[in-house]
C-alpha positions in Angstrom: 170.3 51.3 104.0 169.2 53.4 106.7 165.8 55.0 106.5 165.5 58.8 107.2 162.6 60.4 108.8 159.6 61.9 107.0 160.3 65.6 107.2 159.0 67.2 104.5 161.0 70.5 103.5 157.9 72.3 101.3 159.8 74.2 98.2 158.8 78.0 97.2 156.4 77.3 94.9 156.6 79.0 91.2 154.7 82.0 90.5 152.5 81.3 87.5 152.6 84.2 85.5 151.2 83.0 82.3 147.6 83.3 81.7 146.1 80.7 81.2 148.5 78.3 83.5 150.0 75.2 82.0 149.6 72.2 83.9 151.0 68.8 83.8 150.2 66.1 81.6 151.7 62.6 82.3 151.3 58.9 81.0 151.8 55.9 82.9 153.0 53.5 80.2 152.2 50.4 81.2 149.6 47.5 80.0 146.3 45.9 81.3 147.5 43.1 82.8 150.6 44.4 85.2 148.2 47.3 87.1 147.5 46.7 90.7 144.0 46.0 90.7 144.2 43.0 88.3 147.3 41.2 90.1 144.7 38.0 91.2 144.0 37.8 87.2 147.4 37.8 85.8 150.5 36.4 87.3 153.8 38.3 86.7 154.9 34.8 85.4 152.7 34.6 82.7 152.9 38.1 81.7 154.9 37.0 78.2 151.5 35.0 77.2 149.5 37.7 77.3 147.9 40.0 74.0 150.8 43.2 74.2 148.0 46.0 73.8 150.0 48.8 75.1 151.9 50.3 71.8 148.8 50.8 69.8 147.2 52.8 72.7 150.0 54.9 73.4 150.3 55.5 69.5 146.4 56.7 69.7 147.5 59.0 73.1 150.3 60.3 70.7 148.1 61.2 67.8 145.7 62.9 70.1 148.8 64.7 71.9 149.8 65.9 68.3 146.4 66.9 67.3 146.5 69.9 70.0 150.2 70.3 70.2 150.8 69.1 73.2 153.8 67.8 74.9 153.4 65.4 77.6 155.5 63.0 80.2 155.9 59.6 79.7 156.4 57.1 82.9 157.6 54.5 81.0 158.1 50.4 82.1 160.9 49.2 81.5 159.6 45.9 80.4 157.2 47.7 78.1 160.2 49.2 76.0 162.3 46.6 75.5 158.8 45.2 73.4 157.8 48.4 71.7 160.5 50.0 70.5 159.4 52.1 68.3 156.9 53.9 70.6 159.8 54.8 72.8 161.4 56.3 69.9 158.5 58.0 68.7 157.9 59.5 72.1 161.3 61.4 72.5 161.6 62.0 68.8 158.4 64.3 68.5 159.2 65.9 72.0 157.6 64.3 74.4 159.1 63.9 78.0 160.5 60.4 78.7 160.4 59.2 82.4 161.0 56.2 84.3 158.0 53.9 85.9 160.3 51.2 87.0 161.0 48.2 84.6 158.3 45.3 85.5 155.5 47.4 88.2 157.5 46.6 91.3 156.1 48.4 94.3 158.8 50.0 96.0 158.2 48.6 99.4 158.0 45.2 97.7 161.8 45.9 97.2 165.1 46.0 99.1 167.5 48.9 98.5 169.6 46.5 96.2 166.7 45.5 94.3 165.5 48.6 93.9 168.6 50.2 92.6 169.2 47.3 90.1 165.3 47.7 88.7 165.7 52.4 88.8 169.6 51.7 87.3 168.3 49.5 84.3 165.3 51.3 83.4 166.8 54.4 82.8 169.6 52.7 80.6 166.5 51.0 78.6 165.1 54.3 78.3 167.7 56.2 77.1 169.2 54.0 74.9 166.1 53.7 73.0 165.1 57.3 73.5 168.5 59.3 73.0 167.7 61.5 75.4 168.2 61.7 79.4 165.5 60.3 81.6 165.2 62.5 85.0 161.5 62.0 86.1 160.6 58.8 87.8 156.9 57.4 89.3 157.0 54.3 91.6 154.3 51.8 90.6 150.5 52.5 92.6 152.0 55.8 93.8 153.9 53.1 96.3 156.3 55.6 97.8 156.0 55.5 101.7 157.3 56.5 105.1 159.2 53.3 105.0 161.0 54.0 102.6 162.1 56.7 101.9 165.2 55.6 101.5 164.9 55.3 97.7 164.8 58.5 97.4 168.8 58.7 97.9 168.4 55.8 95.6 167.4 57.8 93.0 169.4 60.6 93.2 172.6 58.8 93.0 171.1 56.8 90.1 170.9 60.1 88.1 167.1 61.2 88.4 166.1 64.4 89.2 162.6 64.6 89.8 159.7 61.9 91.1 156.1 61.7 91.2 155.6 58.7 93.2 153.0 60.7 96.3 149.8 60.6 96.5 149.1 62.7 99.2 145.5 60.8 100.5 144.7 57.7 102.2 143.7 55.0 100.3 143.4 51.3 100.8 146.7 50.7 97.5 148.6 54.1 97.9 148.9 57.2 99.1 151.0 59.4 102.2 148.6 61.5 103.4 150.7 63.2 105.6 152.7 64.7 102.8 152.3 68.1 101.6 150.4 68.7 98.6 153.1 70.8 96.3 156.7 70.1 95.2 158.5 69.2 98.7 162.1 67.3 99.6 160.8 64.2 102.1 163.5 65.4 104.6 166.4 68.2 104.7 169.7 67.2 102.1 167.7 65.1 100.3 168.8 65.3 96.6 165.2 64.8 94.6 162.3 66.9 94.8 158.9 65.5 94.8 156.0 66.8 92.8 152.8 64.4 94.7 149.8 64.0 92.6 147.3 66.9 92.7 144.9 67.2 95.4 141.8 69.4 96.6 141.5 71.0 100.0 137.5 70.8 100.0 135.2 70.2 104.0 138.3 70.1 105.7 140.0 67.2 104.1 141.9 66.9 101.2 140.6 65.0 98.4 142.2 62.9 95.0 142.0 65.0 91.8 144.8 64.0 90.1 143.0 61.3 86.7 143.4 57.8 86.2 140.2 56.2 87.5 138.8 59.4 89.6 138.6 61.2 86.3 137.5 58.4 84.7 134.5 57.2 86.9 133.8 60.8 88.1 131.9 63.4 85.6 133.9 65.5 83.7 132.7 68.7 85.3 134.0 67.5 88.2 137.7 67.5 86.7 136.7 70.7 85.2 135.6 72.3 88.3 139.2 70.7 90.0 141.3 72.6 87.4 140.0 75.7 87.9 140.0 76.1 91.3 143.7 75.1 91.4 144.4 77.3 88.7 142.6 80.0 89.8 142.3 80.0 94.1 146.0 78.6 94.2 148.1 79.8 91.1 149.3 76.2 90.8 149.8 73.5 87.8 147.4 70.5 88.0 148.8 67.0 87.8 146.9 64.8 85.3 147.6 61.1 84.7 146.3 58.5 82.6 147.1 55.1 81.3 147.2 53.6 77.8 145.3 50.7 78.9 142.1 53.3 80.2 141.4 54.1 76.3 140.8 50.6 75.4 137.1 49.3 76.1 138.1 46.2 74.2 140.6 44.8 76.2 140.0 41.4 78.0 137.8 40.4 80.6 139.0 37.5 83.0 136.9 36.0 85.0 136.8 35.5 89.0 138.5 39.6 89.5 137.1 40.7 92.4 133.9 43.5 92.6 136.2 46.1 93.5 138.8 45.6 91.4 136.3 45.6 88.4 134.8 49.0 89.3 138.5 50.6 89.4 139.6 49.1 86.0 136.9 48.9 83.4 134.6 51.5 84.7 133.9 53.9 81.6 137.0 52.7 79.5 134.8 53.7 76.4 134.3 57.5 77.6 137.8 57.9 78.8 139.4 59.2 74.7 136.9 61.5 74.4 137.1 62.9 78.2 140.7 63.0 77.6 140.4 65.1 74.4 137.8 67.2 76.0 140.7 68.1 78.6 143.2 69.1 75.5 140.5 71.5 74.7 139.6 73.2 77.5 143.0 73.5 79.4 146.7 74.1 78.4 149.3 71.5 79.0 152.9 70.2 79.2 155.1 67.9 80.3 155.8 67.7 84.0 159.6 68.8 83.6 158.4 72.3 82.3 155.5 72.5 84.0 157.0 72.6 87.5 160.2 74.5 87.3 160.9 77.4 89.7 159.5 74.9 92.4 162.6 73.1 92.3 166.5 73.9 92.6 168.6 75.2 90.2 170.2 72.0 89.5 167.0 70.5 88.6 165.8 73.5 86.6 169.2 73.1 84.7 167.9 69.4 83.3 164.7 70.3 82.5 166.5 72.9 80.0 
């Protein structure tokens, strides 16, 4: 498959009306042991061996979702919901958002357009099957959409999806575009899904991450605070939060011989991260990404989100 150009058409982006603004609240739904950061500690191989922790975290991120009536999105592994069921159905039943994170953690560049379709093509039939309900929304595994290829992105759309959330517009040593706009864009002209990148700060001159996940974890929480607001407030925009079932669980194991790095990213502050997270529910109104972001989008895209 040929591989367009990166030319990023920026859409109009909504006027936010309401006061206070809702921003987005999404999940990545997948377990300890297939993230990134851990991938010289647990072979994909072995993955069946290991303790499945992931339902009974998402379960406790559903109770604290229903505790402040909130409605969230859920990028959802494949592989996860073939093995807990039940939390798939629980998530579309009480009206949560369910969205496609691939079905084992692929990265997408670790994929041929063939492979890739077959891994977007079955998720989404996982998903909905055990959800009832249509999956648009999809994230790529470590945020691994690039300039190379963008291909998928044609992928997708004839797949069915509507939306992604697979940029990260910063550099980083496992992700990130930083060339990419920071709001809801098209990577080049007729393409038929619309991006929403993960949130960002124009700070100094550069643009720094903002978005969760380990920055909101290792970072103080005034910091997050201070991150909403400004977006909110200087630039009239929803905030893109995202966090992982595996981030509330301090007691997860340990292997040995994971590199220093590697160790900072994932256990830093596991035990804080609930209560940070709940402190967030308080303080800020949220929603799932599919509500959060229309107007930015076309009308075909604000018709699935209805």
């Amino acid at each position: 498959m040929i591989n367009p150009p990166f030319d990023p058409q920026p859409l109009p982006l909504p006027e936010m009306a309401k006061t206070p603004i809702r921003n987005a609240m999404s999940v990545d739904v997948e377990d300890y042991f297939q993230v990134q950061a851990l991938v010289s500690a647990y072979d994909r191989s072995n993955w069946e061996g290991e303790e499945l922790r992931v339902a009974r975290n998402t379960e406790r991120l559903l109770d604290l979702f229903a505790q402040y009536d909130v409605k969230a999105t859920f990028f959802t592994l494949g592989w996860i919901a073939e093995r807990a069921p039940g939390t798939i159905q629980r998530i579309a039943a009480e009206g949560h958002e369910l969205a496609a994170h691939g079905y084992e953690h692929t990265r997408v560049f670790e994929q041929d357009a063939a492979a890739f379709r077959a891994d977007v093509k079955r998720t989404k039939a996982i998903l909905e099957d055990l959800g009832g309900v249509p999956v648009k929304g999809y994230r790529a595994a470590t945020f691994s959409m690039r300039e190379d290829v963008l291909w998928a992105y044609e992928v997708l759309a004839e797949e069915g999806y509507k939306y992604s959330s697979s940029v990260y517009p910063i550099a980083h040593d496992l992700y990130g575009l930083d060339e990419a706009p920071r709001f809801a864009f098209r990577p080049y002209p007729g393409c038929g899904i619309v991006e929403y990148p993960m949130t960002t700060l124009r700070k100094l001159g550069r643009t720094w991450p903002g978005g969760g996940g380990g920055y909101f974890r290792i970072f103080p929480y005034a910091f997050s605070k201070y991150a909403i607001r400004q977006l909110n407030r200087n630039e009239a925009q929803p905030y893109m939060f995202y966090c992982h079932p595996w981030e509330i669980d301090a007691d997860q194991p340990r292997p040995v011989g994971v590199p220093f790095k590697s160790r900072l990213r994932h256990y830093t502050n596991l035990s804080r991260m609930e209560a940070k997270i709940e402190r967030l529910l308080r303080d800020f109104k949220w929603g799932r990404v599919d509500e959060c972001f229309v107007g930015a989008s076309t009308p075909a895209f604000g018709e699935a989100a209805q």
